[in-house]
N, C-alpha and C positions, 0 to 999 in steps of 0.2 A: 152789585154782588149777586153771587149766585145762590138759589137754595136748594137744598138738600137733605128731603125727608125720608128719615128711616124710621121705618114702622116694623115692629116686635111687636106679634099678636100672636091672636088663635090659639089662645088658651082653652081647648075644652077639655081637657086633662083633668082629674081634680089635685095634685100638685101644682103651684104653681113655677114654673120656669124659674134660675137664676136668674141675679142683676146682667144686664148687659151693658158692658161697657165699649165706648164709642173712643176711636183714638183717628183721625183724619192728620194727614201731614201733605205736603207736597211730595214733588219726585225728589227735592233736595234732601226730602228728612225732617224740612221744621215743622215744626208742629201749626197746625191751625184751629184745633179743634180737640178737646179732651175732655168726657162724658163718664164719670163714674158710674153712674146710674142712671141709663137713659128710660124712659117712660117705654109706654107703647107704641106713641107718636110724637118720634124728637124731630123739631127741624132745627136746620143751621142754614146759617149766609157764610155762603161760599164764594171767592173769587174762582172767577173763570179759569177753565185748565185744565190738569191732568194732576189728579189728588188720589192716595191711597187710603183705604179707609181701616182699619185692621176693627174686626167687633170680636169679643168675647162674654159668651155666656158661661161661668162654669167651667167646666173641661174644654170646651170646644172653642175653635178658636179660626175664624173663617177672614182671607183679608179678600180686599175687592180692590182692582183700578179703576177710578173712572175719569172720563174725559168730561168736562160739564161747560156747555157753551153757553156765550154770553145771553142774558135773558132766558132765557129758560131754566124751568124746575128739571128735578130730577128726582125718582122715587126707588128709595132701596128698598124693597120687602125681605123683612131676614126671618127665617128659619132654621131657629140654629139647634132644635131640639126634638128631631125624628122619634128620637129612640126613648126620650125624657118619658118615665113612668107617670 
C-alpha cells in the first residue's frame, strides 16, 4: 500500500480555517478514501496508481490527480485559504 500525507497548516491567522474535508477515489470513480474532518496531518494507505483527491475547505474547493508509485510516500501540502481573514 501506498501512503499519502496531506497536511493543512500554517495557521498564523487569528481565525482559524474551515474543516477540510478529504474525498480520494480512483480514475474509475470508486471511492477509497473519505475524510470529514481531516486534522492538520492526515495520512492514508493508498494502493499504487493514478487516484483523484478532491479537498474542500469551506468555499473553496480544489481537486488534484496523482499518480503514486509502488513504495513510496507521497506529500500533499494544501492551502486552500489565501484570502481567509
Amino acid at each position: 500500500m501506498h501512503r499519502l500525507r496531506a497536511r493543512y497548516g500554517g495557521f498564523a491567522r487569528r481565525s482559524a480555517p474551515p474543516p477540510l474535508a478529504l474525498d480520494v477515489m480512483d480514475l474509475a470513480g470508486r471511492p477509497l478514501a473519505s475524510i470529514q474532518s481531516a486534522g492538520r496531518l492526515t495520512e492514508l494507505r493508498l494502493p499504487a496508481g493514478t487516484c483523484v483527491v478532491r479537498a474542500i475547505a469551506g468555499t473553496v474547493h480544489r481537486g488534484y490527480t496523482l499518480t503514486l508509485e509502488s513504495g513510496r510516500s507521497f506529500d500533499l501540502h494544501l492551502q486552500l485559504w489565501p484570502e481567509w481573514p
